[in-house]
PASEBA-1860 file (N, C-alpha, C; in nm, 3 decimals):
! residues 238
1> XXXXXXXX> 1.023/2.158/0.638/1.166/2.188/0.637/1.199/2.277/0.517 ~ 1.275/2.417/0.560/1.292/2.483/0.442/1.399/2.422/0.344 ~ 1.343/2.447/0.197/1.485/2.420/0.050/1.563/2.474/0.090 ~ 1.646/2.416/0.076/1.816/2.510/0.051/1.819/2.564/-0.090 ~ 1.873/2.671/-0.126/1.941/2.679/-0.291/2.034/2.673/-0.293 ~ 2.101/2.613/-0.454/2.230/2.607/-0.445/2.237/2.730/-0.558 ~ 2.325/2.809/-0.560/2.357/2.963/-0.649/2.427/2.796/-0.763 ~ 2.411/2.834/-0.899/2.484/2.800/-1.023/2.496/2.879/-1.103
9> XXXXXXXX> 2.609/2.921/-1.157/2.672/2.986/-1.233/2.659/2.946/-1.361 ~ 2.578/3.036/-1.455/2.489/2.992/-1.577/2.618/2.960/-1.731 ~ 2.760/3.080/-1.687/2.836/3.068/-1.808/2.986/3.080/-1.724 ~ 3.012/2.968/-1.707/3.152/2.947/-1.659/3.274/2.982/-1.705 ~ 3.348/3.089/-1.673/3.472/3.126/-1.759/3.555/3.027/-1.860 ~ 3.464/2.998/-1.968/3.644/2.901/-2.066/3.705/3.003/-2.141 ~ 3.812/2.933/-2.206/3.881/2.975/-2.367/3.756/3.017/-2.419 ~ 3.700/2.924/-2.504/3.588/2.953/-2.575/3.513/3.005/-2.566
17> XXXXXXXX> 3.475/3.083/-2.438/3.379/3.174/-2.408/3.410/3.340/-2.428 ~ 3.566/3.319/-2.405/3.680/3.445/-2.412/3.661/3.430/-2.565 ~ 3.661/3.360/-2.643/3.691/3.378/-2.785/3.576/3.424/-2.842 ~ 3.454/3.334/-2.821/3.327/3.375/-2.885/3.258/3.509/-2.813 ~ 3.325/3.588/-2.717/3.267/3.699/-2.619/3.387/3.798/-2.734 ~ 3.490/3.767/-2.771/3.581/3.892/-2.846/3.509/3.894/-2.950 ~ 3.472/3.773/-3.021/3.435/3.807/-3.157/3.273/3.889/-3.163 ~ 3.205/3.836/-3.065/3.096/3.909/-3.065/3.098/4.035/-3.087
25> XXXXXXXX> 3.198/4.114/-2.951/3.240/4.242/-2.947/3.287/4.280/-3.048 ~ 3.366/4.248/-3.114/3.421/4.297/-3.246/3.343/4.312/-3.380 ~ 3.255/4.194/-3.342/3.171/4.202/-3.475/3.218/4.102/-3.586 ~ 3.309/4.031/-3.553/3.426/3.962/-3.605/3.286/3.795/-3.681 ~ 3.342/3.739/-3.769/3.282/3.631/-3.837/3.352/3.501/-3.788 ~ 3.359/3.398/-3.757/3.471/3.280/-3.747/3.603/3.314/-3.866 ~ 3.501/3.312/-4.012/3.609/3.357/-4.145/3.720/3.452/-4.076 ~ 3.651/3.591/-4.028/3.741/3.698/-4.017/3.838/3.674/-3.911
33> XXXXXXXX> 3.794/3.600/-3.767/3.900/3.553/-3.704/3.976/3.455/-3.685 ~ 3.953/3.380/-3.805/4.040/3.290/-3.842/4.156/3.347/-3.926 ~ 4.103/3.448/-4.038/4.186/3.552/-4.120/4.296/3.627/-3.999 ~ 4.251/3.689/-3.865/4.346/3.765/-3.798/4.417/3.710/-3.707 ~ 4.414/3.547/-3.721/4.449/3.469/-3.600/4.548/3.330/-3.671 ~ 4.500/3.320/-3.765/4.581/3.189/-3.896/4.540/3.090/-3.798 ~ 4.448/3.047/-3.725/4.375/2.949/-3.754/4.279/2.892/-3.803 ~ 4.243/2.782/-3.814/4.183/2.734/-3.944/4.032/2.742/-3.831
41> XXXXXXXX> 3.923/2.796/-3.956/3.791/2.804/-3.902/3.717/2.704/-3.812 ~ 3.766/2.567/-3.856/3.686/2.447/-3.795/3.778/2.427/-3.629 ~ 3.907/2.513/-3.646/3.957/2.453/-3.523/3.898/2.587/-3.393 ~ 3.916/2.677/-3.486/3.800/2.824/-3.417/3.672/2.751/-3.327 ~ 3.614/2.688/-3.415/3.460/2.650/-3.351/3.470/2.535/-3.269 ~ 3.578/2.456/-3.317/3.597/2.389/-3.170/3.621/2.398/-3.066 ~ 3.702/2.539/-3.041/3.795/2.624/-2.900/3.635/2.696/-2.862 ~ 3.553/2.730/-2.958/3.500/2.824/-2.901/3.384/2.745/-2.803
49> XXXXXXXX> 3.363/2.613/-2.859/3.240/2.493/-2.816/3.330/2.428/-2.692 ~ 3.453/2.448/-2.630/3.495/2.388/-2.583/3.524/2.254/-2.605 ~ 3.554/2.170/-2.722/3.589/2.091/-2.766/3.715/2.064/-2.810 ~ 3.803/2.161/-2.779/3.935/2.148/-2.857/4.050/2.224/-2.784 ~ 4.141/2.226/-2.697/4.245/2.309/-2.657/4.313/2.341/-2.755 ~ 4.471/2.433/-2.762/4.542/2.447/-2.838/4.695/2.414/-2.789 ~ 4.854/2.375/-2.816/4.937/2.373/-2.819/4.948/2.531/-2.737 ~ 5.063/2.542/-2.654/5.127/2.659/-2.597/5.189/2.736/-2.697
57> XXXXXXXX> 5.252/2.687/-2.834/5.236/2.774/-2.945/5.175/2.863/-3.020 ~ 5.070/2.801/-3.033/4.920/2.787/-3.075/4.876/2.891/-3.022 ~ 4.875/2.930/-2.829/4.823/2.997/-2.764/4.893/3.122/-2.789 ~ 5.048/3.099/-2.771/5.087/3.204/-2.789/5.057/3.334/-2.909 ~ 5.051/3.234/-3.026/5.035/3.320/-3.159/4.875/3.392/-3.139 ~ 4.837/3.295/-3.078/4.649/3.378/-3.056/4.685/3.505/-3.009 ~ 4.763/3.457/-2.912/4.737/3.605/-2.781/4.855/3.710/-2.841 ~ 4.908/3.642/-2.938/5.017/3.809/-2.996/4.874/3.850/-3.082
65> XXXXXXXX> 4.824/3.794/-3.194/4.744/3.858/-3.303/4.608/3.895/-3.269 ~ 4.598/3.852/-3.094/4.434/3.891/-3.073/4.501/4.026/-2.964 ~ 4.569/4.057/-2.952/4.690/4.154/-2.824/4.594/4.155/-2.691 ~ 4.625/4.025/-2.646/4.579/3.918/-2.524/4.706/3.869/-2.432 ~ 4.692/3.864/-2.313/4.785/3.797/-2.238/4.809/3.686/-2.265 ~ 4.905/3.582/-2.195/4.910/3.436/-2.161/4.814/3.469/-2.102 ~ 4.836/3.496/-1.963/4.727/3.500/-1.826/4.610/3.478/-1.862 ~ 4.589/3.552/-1.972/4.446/3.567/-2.019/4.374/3.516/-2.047
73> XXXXXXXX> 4.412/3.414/-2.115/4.413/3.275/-2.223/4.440/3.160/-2.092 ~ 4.490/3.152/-2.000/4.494/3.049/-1.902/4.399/3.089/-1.800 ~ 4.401/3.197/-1.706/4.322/3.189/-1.607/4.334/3.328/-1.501 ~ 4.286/3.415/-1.529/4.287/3.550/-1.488/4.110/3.596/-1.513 ~ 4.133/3.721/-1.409/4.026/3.825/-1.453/3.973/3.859/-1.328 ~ 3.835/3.907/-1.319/3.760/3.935/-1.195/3.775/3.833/-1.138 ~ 3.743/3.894/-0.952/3.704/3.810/-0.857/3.536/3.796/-0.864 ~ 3.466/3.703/-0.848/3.361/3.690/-0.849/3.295/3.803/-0.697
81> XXXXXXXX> 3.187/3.844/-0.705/3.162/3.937/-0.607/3.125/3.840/-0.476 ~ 3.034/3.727/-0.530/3.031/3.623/-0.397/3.048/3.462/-0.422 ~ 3.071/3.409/-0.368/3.071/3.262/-0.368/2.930/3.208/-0.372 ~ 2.998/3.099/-0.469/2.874/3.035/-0.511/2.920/2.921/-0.606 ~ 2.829/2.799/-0.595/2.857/2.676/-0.639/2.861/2.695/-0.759 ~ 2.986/2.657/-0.860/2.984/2.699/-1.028/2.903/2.624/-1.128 ~ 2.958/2.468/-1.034/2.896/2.358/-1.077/2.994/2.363/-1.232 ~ 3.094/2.388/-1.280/3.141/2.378/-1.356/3.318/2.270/-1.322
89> XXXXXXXX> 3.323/2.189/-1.444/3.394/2.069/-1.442/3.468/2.072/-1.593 ~ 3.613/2.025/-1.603/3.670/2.007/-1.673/3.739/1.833/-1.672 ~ 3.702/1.790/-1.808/3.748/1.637/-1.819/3.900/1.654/-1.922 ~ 3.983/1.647/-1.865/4.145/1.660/-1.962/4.197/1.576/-1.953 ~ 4.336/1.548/-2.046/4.403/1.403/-2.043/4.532/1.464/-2.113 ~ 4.618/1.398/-2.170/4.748/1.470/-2.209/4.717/1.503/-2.371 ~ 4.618/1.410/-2.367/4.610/1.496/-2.522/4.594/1.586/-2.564 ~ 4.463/1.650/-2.452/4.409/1.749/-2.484/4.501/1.877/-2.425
97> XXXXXXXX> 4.594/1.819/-2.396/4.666/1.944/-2.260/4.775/2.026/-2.339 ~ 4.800/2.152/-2.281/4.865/2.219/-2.345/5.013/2.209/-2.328 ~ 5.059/2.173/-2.436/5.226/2.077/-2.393/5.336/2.201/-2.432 ~ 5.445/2.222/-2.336/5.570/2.271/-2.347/5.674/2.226/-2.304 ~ 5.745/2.215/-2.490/5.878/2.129/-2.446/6.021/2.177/-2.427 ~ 6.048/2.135/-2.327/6.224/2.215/-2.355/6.292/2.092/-2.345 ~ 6.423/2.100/-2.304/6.540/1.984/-2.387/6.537/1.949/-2.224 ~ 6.493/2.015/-2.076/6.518/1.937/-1.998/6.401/1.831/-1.889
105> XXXXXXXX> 6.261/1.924/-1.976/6.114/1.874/-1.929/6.037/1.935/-1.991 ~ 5.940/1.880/-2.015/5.853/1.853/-2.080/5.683/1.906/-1.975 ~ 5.608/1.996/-1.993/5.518/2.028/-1.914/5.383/2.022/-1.974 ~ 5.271/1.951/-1.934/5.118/1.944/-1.992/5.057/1.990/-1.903 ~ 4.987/2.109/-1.929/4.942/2.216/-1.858/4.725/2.110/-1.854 ~ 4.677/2.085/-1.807/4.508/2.033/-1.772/4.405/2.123/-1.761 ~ 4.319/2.127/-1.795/4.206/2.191/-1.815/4.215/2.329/-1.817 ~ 4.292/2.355/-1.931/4.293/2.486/-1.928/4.196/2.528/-2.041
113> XXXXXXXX> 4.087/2.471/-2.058/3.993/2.599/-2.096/3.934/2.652/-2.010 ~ 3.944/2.590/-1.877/3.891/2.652/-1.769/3.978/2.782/-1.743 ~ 3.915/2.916/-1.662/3.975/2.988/-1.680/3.968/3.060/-1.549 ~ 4.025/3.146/-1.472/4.016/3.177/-1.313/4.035/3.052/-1.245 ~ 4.090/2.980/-1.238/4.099/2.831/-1.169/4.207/2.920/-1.050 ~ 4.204/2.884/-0.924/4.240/2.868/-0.831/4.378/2.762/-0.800 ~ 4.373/2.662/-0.869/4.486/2.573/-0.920/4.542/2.526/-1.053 ~ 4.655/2.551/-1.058/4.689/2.505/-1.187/4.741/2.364/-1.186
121> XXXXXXXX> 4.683/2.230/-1.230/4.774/2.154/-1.229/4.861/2.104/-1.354 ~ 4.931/2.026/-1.359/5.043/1.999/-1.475/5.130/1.862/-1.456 ~ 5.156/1.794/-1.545/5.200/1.695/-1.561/5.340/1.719/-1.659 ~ 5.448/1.696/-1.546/5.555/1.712/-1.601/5.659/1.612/-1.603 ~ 5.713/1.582/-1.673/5.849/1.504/-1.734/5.974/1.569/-1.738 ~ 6.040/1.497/-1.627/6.156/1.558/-1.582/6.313/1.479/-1.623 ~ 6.377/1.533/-1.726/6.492/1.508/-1.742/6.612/1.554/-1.727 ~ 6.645/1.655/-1.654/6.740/1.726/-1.571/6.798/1.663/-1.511
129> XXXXXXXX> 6.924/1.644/-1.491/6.992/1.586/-1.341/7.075/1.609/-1.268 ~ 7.063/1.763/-1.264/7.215/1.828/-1.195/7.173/1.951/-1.235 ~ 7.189/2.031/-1.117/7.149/2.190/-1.060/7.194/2.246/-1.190 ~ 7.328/2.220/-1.266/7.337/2.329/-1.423/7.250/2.281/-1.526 ~ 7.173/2.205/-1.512/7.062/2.079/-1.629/6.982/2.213/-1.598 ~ 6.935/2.200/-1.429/6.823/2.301/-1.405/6.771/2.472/-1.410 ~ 6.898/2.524/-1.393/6.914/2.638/-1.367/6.907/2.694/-1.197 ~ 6.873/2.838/-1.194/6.845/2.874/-1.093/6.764/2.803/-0.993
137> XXXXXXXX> 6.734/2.847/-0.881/6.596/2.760/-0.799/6.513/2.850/-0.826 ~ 6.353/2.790/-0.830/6.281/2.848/-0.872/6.201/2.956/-0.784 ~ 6.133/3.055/-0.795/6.060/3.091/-0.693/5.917/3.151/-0.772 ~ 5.798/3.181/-0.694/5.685/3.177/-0.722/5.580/3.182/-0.636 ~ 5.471/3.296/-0.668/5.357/3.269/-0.518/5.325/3.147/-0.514 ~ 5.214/3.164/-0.371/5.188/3.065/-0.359/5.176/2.919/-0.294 ~ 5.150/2.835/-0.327/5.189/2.698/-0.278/5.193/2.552/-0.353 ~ 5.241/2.484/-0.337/5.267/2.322/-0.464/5.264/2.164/-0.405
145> XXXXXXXX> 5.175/2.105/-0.460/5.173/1.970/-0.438/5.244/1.975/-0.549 ~ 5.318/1.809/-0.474/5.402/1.745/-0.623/5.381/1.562/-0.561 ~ 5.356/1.508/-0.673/5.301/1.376/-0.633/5.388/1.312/-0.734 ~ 5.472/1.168/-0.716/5.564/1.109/-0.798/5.449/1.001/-0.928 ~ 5.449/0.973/-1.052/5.353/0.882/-1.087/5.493/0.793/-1.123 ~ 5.592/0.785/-1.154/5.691/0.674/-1.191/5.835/0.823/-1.194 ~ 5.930/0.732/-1.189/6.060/0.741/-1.172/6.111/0.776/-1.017 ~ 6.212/0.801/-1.009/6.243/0.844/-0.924/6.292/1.024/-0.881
153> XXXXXXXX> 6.270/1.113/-0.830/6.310/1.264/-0.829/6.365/1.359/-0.733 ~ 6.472/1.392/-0.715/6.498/1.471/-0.634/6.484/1.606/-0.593 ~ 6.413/1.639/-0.479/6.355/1.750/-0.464/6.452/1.858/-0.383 ~ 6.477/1.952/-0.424/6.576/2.030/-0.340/6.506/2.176/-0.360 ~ 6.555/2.249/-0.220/6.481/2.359/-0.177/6.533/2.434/-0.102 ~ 6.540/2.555/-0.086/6.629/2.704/-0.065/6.675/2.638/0.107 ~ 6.554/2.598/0.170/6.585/2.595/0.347/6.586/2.444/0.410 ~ 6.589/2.374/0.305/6.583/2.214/0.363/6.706/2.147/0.272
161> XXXXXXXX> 6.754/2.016/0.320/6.796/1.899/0.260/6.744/1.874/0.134 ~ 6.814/1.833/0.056/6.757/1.798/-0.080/6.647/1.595/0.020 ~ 6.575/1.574/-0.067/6.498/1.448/-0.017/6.474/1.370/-0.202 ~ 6.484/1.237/-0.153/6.472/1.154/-0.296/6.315/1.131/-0.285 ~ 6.172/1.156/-0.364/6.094/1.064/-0.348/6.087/1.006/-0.489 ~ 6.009/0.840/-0.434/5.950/0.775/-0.593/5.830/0.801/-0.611 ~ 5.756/0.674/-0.699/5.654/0.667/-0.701/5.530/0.616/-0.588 ~ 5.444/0.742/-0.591/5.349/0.704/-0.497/5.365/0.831/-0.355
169> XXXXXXXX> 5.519/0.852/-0.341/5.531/0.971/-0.236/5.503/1.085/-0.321 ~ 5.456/1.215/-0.238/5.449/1.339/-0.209/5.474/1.423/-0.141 ~ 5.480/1.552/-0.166/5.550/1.683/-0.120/5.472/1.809/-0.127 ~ 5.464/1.882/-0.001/5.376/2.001/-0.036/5.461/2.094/0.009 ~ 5.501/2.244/-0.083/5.569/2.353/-0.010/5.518/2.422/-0.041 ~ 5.584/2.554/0.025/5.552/2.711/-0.002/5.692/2.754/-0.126 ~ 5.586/2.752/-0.230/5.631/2.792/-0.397/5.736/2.934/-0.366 ~ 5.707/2.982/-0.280/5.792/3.106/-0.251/5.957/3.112/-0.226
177> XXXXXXXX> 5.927/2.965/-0.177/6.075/2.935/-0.112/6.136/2.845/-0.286 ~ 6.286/2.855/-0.305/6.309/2.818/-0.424/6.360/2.695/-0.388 ~ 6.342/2.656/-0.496/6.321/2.496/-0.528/6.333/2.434/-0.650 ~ 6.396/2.307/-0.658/6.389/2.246/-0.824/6.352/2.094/-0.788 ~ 6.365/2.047/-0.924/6.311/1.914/-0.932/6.384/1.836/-1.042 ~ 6.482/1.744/-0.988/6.550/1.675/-1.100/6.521/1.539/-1.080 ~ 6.546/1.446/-1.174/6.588/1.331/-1.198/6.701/1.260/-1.103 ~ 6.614/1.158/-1.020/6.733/1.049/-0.938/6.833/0.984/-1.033
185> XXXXXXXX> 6.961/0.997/-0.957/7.098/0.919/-1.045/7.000/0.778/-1.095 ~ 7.068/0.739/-1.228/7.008/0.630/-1.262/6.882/0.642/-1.293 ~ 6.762/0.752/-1.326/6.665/0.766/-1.367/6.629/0.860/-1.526 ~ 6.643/0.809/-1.633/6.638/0.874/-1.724/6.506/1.007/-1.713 ~ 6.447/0.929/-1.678/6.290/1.034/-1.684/6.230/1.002/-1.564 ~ 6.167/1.073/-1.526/6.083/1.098/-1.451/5.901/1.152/-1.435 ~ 5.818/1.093/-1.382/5.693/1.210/-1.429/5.616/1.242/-1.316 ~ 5.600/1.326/-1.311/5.531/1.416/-1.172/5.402/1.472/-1.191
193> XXXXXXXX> 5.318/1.480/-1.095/5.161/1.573/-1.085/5.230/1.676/-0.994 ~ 5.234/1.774/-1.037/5.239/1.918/-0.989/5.089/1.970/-0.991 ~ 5.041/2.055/-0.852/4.931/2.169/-0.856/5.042/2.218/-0.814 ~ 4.974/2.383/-0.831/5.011/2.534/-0.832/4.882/2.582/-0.780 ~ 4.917/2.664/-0.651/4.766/2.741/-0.620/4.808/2.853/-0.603 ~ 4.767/2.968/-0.580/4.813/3.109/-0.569/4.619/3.184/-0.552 ~ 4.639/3.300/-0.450/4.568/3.392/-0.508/4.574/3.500/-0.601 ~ 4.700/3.541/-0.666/4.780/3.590/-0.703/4.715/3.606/-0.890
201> XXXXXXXX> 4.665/3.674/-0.968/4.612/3.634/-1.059/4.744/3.610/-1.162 ~ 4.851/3.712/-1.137/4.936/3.673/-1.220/5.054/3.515/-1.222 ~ 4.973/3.450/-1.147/5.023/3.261/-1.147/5.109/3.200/-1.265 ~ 4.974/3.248/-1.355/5.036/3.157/-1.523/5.122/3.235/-1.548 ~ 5.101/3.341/-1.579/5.249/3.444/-1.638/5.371/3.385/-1.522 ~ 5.354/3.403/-1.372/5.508/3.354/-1.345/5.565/3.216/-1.362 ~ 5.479/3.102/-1.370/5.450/2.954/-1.459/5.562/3.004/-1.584 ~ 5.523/3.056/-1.660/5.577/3.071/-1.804/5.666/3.143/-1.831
209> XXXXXXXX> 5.721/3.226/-1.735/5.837/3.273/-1.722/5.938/3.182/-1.680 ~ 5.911/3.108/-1.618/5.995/3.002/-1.558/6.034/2.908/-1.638 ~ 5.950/2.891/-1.721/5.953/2.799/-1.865/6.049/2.849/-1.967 ~ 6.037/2.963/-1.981/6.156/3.086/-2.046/6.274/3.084/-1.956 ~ 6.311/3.127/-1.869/6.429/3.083/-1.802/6.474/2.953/-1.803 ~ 6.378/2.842/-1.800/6.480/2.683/-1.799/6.489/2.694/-1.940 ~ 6.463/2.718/-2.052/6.502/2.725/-2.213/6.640/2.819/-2.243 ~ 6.620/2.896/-2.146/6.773/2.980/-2.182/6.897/2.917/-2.135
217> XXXXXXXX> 6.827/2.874/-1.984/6.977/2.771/-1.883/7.035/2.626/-1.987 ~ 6.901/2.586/-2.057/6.928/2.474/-2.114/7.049/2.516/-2.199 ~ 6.996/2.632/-2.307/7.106/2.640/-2.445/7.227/2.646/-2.375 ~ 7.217/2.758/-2.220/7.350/2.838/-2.245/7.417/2.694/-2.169 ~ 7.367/2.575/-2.123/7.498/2.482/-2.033/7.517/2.340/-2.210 ~ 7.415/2.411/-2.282/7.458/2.306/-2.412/7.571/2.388/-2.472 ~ 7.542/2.516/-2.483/7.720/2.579/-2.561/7.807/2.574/-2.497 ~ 7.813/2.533/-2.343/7.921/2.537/-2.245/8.011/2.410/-2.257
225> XXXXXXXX> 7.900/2.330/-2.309/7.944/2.159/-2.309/7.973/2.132/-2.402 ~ 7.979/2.253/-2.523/8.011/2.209/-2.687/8.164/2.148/-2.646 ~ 8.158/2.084/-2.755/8.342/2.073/-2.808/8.393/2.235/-2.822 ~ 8.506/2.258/-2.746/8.607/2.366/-2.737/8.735/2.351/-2.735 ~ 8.812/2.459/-2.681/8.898/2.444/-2.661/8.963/2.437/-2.492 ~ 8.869/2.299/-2.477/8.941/2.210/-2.340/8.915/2.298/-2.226 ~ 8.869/2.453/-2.255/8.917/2.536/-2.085/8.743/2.474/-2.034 ~ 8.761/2.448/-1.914/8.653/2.433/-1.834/8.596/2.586/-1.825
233> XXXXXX> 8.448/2.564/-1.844/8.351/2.704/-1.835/8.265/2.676/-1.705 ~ 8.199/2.790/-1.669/8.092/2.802/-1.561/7.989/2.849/-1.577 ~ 7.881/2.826/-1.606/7.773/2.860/-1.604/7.733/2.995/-1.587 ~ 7.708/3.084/-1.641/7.653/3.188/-1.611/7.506/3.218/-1.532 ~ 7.482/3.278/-1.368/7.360/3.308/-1.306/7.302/3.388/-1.408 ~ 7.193/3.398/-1.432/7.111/3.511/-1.493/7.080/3.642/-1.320
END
């Protein structure tokens, strides 16, 4: 009976492979790109060993002082020319995950030293509870599981009924169609497993734009709600 082979993929796209592949190219020392990056050397060799993620801060400042995308740094680049088993695995948890907070949720982005991933998933904390909490509806390639782990959440979407699920239900749509995700009356918080799949390489960049838009909706319905002078305001659409 003939072997089968299985194709394995000898160096699997991470962070750390992107980092220790620039510095090579550059010629760069850990010292020196720690010097052009203001992080500290020991946390360098941990990103680069795959031992260490960074904060979405963190990432950001990399990718201004290394003049790198988000995308870049999350999960972009070539298509592989053929398929083939990677055999490559990422073990994440919230610690290690890359956290962004705004005043109405809270998002931990998972294995993102992996890089070209096909799915993004994320663990988010939802404290919104009313379409001006949220902003616009969202839109985005693609497609989305959303799975409840505790609270309760209301899902509303450009062509359907809004629907309540708790914990334990799920929801799959087409990311294209807009959509939000708030907090059931009577639920302070909420926490959700979101995937994101797209073929689309630019995924994370529209991810993080979206993250930038709910930070702006947030301030502008907190100055709306300041103490004034009594006239009822409206929200401004972007």
């Amino acid at each position: 009976m003939a072997s089968e082979r299985i194709l394995v993929s000898s160096n699997p796209p991470t962070l750390g492979a992107l980092l220790r592949g620039m510095r090579s190219r550059e010629g760069w020392t850990l010292k020196e790109m720690s010097a052009k990056t203001g992080i500290p050397v020991s946390t360098l060799s941990k990103i680069e060993h795959d031992r260490l993620t960074l904060t979405y801060d963190k990432l950001q400042l990399l990718g201004q002082r290394l003049g790198l995308r988000m995308s870049e740094l999350f999960a972009e680049a070539e298509v592989e020319p053929t398929q083939s088993v990677t055999a490559r695995r990422s073990l994440s948890d919230m610690a290690r995950s890359v956290r962004i907070e705004t005043p109405n949720y809270d998002y931990y982005y998972l294995c993102t030293e992996l890089r070209r991933k096909r799915m993004v998933p994320v663990i988010t904390k939802i404290r919104a509870r009313s379409p001006e909490q949220f902003g616009d509806l969202v839109h985005h390639s693609g497609e989305e599981f959303l799975y409840v782990l505790s609270g309760k959440v209301v899902v509303q979407t450009e062509f359907y009924d809004a629907v309540t699920l708790g914990p334990g239900q799920a929801l799959y749509i087409d990311s294209s169609m807009g959509h939000a995700y708030l907090a059931a009356e009577g639920c302070d918080e909420a926490e959700v497993l979101a995937v994101m799949s797209s073929s689309e390489e630019e995924l994370m960049e529209s991810l993080l734009r979206v993250h930038e838009e709910q930070r702006q909706s947030a301030v502008a319905v907190n100055e709306n709600d300041a103490p004034g002078d009594g006239v009822s305001r409206t929200r401004k659409r972007r």
